[in-house]
Every structure is written in structure tokens, then in C-alpha cells.
PyMOL Python script that loads the backbone (N, CA, C, O; Angstrom):
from pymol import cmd

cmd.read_pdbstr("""\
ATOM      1  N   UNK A   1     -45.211 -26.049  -0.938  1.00  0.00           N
ATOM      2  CA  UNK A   1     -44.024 -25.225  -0.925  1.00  0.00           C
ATOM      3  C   UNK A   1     -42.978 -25.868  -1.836  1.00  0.00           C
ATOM      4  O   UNK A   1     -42.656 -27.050  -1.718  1.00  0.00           O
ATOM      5  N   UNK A   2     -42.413 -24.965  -2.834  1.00  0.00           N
ATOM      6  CA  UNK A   2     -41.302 -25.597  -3.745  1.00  0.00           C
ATOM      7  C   UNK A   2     -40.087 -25.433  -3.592  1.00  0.00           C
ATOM      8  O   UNK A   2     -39.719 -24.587  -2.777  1.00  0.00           O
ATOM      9  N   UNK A   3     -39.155 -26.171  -4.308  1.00  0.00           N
ATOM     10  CA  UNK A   3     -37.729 -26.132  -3.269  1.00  0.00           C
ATOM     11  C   UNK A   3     -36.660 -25.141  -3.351  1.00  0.00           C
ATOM     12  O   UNK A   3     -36.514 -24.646  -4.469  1.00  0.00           O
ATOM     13  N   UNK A   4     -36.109 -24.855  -2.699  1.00  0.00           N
ATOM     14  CA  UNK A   4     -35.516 -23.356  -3.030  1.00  0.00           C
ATOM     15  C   UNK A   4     -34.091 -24.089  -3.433  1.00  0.00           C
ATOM     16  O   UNK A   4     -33.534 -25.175  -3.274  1.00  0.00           O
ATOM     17  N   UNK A   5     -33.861 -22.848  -4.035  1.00  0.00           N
ATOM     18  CA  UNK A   5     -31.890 -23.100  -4.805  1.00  0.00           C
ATOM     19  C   UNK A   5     -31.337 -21.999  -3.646  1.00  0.00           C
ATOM     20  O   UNK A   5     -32.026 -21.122  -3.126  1.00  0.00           O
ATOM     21  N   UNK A   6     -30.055 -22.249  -3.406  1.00  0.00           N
ATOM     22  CA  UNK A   6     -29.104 -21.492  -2.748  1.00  0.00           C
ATOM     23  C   UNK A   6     -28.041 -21.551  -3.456  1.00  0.00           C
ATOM     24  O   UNK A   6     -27.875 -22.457  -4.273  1.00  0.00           O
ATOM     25  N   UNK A   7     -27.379 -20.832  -3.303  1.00  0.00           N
ATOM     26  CA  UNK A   7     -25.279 -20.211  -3.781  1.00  0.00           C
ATOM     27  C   UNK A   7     -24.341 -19.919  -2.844  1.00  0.00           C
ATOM     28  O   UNK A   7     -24.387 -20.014  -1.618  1.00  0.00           O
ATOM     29  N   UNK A   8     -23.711 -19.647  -3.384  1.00  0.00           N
ATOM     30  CA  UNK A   8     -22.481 -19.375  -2.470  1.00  0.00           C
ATOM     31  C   UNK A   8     -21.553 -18.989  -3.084  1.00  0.00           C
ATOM     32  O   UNK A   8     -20.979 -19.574  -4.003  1.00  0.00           O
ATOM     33  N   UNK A   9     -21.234 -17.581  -2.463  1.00  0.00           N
ATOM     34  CA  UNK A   9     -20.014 -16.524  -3.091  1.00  0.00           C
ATOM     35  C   UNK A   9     -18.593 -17.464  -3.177  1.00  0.00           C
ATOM     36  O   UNK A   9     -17.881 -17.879  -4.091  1.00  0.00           O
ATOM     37  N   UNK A  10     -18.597 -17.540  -1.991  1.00  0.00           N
ATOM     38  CA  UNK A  10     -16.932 -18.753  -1.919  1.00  0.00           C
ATOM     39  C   UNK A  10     -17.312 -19.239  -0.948  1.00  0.00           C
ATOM     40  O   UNK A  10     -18.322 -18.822  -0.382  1.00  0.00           O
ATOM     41  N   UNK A  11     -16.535 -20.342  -0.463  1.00  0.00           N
ATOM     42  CA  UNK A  11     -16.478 -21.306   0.468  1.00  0.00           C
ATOM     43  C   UNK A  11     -14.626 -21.379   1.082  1.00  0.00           C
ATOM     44  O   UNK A  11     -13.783 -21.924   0.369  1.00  0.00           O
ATOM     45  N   UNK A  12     -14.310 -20.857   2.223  1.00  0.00           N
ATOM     46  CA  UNK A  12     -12.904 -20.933   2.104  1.00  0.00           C
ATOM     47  C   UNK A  12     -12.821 -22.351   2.682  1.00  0.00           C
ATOM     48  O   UNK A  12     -13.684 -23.015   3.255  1.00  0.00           O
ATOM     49  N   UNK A  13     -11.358 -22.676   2.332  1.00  0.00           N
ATOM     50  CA  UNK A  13     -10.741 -24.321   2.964  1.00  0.00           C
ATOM     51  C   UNK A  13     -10.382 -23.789   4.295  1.00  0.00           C
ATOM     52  O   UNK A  13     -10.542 -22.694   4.833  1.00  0.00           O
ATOM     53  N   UNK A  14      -9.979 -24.629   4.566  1.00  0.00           N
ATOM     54  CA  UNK A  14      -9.775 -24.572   6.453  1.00  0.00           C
ATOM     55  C   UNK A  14      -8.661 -24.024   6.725  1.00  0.00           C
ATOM     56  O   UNK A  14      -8.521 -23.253   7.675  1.00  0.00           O
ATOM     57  N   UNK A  15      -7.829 -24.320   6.006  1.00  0.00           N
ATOM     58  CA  UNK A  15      -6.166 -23.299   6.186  1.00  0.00           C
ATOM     59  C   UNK A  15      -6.581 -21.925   5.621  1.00  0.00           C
ATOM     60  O   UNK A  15      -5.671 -21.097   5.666  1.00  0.00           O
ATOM     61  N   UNK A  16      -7.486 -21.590   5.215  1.00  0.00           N
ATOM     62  CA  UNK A  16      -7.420 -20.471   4.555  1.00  0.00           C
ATOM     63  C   UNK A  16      -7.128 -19.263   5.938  1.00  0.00           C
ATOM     64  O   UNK A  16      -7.331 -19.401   7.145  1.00  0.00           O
ATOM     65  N   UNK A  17      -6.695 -18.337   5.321  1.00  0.00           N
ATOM     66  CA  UNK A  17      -5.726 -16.944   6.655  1.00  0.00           C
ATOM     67  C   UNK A  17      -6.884 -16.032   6.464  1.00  0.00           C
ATOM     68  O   UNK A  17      -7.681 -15.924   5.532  1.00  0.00           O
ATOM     69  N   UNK A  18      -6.743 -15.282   7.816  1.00  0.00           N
ATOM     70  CA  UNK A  18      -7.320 -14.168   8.063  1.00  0.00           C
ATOM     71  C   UNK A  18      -7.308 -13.402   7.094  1.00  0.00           C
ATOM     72  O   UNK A  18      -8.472 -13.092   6.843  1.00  0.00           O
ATOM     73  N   UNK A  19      -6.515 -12.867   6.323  1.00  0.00           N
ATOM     74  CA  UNK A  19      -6.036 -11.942   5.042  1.00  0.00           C
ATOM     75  C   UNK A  19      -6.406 -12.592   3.633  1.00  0.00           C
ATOM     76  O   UNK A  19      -6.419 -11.950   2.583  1.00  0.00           O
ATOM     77  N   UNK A  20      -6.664 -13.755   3.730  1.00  0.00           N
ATOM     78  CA  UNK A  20      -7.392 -14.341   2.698  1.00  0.00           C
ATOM     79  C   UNK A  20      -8.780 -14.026   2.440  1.00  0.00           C
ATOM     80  O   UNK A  20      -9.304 -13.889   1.335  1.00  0.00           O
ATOM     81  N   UNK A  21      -9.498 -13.892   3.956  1.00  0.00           N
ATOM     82  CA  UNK A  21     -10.895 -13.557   4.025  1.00  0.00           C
ATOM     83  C   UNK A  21     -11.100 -12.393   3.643  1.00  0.00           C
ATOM     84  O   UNK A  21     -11.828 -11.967   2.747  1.00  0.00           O
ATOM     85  N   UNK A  22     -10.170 -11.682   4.633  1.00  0.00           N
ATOM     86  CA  UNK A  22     -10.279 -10.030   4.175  1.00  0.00           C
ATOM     87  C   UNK A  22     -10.127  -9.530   2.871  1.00  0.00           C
ATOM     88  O   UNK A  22     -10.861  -8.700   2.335  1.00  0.00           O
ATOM     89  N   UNK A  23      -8.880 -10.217   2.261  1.00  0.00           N
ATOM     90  CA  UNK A  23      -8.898  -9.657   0.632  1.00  0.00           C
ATOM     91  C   UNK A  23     -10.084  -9.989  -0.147  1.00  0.00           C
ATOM     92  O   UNK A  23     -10.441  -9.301  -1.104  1.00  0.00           O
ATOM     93  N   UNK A  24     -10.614 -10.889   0.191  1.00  0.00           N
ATOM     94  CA  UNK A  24     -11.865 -10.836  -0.656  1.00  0.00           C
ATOM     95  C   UNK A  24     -13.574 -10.344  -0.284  1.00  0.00           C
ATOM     96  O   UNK A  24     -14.571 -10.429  -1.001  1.00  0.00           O
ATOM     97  N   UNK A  25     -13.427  -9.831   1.079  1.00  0.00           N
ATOM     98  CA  UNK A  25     -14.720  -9.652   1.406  1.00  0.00           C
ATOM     99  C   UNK A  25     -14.729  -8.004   2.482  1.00  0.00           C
ATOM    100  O   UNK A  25     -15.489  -7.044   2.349  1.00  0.00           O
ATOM    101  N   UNK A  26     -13.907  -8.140   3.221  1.00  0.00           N
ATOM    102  CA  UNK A  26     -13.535  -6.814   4.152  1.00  0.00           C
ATOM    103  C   UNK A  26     -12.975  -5.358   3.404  1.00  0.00           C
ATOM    104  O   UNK A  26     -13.290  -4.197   3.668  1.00  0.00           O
ATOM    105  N   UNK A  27     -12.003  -5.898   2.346  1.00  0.00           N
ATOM    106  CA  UNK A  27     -11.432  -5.076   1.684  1.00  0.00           C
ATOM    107  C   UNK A  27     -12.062  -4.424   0.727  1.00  0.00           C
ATOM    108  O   UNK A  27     -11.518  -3.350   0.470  1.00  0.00           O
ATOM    109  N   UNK A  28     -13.392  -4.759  -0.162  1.00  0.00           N
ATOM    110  CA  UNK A  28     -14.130  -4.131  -0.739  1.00  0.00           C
ATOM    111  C   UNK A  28     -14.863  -3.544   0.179  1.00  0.00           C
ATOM    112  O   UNK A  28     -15.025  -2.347  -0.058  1.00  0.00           O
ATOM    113  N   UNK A  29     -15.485  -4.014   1.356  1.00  0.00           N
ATOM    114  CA  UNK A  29     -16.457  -3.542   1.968  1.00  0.00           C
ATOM    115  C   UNK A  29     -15.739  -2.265   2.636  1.00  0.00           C
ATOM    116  O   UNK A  29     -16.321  -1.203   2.859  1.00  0.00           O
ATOM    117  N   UNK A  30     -14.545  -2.498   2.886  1.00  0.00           N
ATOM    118  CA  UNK A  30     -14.223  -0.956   3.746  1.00  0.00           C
ATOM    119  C   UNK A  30     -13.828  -0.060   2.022  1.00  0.00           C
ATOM    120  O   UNK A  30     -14.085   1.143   2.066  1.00  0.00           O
ATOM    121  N   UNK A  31     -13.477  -0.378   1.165  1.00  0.00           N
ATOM    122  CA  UNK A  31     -13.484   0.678  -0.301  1.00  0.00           C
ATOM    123  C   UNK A  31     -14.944   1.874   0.415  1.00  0.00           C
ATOM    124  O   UNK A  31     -15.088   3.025   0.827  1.00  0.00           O
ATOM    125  N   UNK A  32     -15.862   0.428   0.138  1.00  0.00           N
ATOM    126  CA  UNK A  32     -17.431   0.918  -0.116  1.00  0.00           C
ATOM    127  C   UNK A  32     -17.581   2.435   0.937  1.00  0.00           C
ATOM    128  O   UNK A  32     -17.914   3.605   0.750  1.00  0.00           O
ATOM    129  N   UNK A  33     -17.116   1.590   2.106  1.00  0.00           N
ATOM    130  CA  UNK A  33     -17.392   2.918   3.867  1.00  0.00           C
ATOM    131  C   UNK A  33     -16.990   3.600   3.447  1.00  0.00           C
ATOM    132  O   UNK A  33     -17.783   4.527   3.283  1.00  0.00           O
ATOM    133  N   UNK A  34     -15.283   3.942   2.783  1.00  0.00           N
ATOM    134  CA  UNK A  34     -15.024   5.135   2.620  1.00  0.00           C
ATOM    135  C   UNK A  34     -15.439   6.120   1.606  1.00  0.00           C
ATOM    136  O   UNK A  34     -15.319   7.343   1.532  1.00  0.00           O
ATOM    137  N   UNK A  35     -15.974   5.203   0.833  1.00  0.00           N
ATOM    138  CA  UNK A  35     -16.460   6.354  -0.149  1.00  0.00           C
ATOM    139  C   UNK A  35     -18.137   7.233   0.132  1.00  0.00           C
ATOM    140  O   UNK A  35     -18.736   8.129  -0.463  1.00  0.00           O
ATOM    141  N   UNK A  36     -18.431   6.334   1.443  1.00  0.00           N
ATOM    142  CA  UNK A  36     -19.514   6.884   1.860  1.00  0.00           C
ATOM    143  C   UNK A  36     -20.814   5.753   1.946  1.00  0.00           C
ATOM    144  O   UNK A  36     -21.798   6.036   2.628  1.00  0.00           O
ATOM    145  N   UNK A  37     -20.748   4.696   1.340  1.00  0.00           N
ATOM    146  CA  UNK A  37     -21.941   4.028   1.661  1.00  0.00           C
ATOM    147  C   UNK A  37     -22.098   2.994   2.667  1.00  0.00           C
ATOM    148  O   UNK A  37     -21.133   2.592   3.316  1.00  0.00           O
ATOM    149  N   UNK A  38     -23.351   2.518   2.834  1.00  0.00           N
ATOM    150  CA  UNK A  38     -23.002   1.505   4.003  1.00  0.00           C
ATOM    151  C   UNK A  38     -23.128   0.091   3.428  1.00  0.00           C
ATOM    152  O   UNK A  38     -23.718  -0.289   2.417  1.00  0.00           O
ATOM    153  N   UNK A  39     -22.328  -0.675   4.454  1.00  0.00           N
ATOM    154  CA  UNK A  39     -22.098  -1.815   3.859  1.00  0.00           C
ATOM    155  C   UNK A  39     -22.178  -2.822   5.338  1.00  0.00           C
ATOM    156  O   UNK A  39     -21.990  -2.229   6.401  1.00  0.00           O
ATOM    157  N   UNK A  40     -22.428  -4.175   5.373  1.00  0.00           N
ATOM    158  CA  UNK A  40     -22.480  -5.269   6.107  1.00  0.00           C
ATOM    159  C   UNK A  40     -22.028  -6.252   5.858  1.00  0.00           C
ATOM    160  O   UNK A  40     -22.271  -6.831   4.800  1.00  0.00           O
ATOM    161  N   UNK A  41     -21.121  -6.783   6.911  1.00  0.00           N
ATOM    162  CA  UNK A  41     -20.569  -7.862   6.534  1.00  0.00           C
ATOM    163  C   UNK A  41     -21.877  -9.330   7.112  1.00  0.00           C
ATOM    164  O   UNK A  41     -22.550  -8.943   8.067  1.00  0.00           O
ATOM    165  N   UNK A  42     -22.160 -10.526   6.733  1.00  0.00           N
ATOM    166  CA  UNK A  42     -23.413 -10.995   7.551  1.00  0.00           C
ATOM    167  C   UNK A  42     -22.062 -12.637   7.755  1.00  0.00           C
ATOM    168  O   UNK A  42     -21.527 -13.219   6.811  1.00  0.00           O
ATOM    169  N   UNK A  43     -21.931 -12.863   8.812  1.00  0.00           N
ATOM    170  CA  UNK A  43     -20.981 -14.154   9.154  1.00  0.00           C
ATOM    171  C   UNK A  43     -21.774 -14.851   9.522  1.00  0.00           C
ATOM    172  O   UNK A  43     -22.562 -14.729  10.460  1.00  0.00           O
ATOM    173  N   UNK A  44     -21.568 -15.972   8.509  1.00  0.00           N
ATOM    174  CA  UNK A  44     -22.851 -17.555   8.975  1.00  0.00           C
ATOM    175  C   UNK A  44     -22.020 -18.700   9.129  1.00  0.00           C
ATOM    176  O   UNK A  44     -21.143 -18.919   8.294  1.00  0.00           O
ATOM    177  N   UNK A  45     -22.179 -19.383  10.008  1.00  0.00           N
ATOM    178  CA  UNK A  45     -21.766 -20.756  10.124  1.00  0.00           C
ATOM    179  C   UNK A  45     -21.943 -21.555  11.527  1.00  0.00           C
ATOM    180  O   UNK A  45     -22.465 -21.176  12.576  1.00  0.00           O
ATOM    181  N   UNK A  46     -21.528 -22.388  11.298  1.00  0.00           N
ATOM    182  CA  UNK A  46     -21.554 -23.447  12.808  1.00  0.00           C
ATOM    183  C   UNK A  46     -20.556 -22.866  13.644  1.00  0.00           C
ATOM    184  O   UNK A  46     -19.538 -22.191  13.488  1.00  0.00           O
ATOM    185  N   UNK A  47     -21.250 -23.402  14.658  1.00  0.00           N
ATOM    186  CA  UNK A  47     -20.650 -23.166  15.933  1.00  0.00           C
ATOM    187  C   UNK A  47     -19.507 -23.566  16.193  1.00  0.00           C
ATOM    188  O   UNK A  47     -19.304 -24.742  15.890  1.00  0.00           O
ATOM    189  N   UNK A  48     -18.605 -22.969  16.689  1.00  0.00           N
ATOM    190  CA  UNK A  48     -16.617 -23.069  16.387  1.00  0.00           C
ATOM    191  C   UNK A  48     -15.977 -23.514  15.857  1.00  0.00           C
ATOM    192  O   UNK A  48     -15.125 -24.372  16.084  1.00  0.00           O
ATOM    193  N   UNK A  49     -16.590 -22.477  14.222  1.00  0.00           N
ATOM    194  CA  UNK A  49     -15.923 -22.892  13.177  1.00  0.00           C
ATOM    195  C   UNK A  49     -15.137 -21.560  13.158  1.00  0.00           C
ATOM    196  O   UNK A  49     -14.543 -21.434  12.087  1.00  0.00           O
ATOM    197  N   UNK A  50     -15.003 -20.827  13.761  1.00  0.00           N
ATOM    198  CA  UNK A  50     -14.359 -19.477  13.475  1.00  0.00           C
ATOM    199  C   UNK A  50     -14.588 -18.507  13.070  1.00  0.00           C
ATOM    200  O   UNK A  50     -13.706 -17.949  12.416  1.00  0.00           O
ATOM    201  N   UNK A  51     -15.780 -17.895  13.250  1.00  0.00           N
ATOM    202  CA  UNK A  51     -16.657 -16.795  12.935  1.00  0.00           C
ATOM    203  C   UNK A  51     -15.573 -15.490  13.669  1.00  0.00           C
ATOM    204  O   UNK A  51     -14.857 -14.691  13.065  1.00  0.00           O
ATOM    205  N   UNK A  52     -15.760 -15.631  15.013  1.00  0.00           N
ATOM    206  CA  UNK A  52     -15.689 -14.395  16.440  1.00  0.00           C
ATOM    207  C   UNK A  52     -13.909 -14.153  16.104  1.00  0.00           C
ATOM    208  O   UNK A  52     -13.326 -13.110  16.399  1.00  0.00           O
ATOM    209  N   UNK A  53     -13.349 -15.157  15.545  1.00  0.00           N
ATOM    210  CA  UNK A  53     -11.719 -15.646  15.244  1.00  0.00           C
ATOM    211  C   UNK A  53     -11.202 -14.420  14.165  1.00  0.00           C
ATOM    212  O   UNK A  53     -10.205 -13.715  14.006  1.00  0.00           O
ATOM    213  N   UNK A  54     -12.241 -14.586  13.673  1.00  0.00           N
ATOM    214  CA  UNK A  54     -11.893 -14.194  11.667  1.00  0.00           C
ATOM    215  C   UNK A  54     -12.437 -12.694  11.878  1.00  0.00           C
ATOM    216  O   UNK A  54     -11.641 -11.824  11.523  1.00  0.00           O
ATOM    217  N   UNK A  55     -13.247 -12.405  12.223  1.00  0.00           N
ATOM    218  CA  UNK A  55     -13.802 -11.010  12.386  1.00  0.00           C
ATOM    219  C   UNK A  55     -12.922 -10.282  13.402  1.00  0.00           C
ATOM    220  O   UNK A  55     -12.611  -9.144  13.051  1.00  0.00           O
ATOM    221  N   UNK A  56     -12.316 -10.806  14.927  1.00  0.00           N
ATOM    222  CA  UNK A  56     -11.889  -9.895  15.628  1.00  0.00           C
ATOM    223  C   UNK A  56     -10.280 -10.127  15.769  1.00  0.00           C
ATOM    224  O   UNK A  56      -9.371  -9.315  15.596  1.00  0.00           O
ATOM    225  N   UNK A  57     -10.223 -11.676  16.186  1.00  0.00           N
ATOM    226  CA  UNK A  57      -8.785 -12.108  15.828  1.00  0.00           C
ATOM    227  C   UNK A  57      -8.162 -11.726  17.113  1.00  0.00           C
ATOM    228  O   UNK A  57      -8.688 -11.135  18.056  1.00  0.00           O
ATOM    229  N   UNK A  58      -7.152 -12.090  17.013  1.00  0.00           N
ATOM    230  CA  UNK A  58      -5.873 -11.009  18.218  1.00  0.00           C
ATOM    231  C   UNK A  58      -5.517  -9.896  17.751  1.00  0.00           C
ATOM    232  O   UNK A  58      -4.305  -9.757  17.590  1.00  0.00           O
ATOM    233  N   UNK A  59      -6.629  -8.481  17.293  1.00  0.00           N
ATOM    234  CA  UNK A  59      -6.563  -7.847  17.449  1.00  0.00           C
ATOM    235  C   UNK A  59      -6.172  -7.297  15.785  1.00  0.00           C
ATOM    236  O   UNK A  59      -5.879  -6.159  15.418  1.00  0.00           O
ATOM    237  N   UNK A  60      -6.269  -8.300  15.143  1.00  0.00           N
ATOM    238  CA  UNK A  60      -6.006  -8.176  13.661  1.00  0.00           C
ATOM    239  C   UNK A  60      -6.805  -9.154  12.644  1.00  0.00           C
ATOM    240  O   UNK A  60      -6.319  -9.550  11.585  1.00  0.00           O
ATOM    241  N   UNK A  61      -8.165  -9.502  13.139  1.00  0.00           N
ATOM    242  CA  UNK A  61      -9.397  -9.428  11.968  1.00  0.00           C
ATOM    243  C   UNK A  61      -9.796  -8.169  11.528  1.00  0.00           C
ATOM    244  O   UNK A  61      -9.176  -7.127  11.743  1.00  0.00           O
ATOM    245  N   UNK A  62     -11.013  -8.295  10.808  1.00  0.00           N
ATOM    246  CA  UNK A  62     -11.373  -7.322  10.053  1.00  0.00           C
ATOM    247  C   UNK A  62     -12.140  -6.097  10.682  1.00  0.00           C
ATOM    248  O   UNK A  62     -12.241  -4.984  10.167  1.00  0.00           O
ATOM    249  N   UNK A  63     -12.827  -6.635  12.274  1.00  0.00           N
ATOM    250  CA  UNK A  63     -12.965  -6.016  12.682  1.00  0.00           C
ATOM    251  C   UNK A  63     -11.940  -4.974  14.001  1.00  0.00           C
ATOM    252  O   UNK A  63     -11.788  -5.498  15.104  1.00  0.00           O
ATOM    253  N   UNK A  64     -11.535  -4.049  13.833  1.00  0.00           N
ATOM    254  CA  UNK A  64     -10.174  -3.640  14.761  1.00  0.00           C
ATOM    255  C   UNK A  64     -11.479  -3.238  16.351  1.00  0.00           C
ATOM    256  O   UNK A  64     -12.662  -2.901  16.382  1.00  0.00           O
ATOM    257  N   UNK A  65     -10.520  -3.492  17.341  1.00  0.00           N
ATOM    258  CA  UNK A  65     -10.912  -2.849  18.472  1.00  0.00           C
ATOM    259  C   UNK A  65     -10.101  -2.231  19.343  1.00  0.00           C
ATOM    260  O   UNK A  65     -10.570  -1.679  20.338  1.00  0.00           O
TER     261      UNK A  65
END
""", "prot")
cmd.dss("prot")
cmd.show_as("cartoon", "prot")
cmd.util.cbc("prot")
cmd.orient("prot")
């Protein structure tokens, strides 16, 4: 088996804001919904690093409920 390469779109710093994430990743993706296609956001990382934080938030991540 040979070794694989990986990338990475961005990497945010640790201060980085909720609205930082979103302008660059939520905000195209909801363009995309409305114009009709589907789109996924896929959130990877370690465990309480702020995944559930950044997506739902107090009520003002990217995902609304």
C-alpha cells in the first residue's frame, strides 16, 4: 500500500469567530441551496474542539434551530 497525500481547504486559528467560518464555508453553501442544489457541510475534528459550537452555537451557527 502507497502513501497517500492529503490537503486542506483552510485550517482556522483558535480565535477564529463563528462568522469567520461561515463566510467562508456556510455562506457559499447556502448560495448553492438556494439556487436549488444540494450541498453538505462534512465537520471533522477532535473531540471538543468545537464542532456542535460552530455549527449550532447559541442559536447563531450555521446551522439555525
Amino acid at each position: 500500500m502507497g502513501k497517500a497525500n492529503f490537503s486542506f481547504d483552510h485550517v482556522f486559528l483558535p480565535n477564529a469567530t463563528q462568522y469567520d467560518v461561515y463566510k467562508l464555508t456556510g455562506n457559499k453553501q447556502m448560495d448553492h441551496t438556494l439556487e436549488g442544489y444540494n450541498s453538505c457541510l462534512f465537520v471533522y475534528g477532535q473531540t471538543g474542539s468545537g464542532k456542535t459550537h460552530t455549527m449550532i452555537g447559541n442559536n447563531n451557527g450555521i446551522v439555525q434551530q
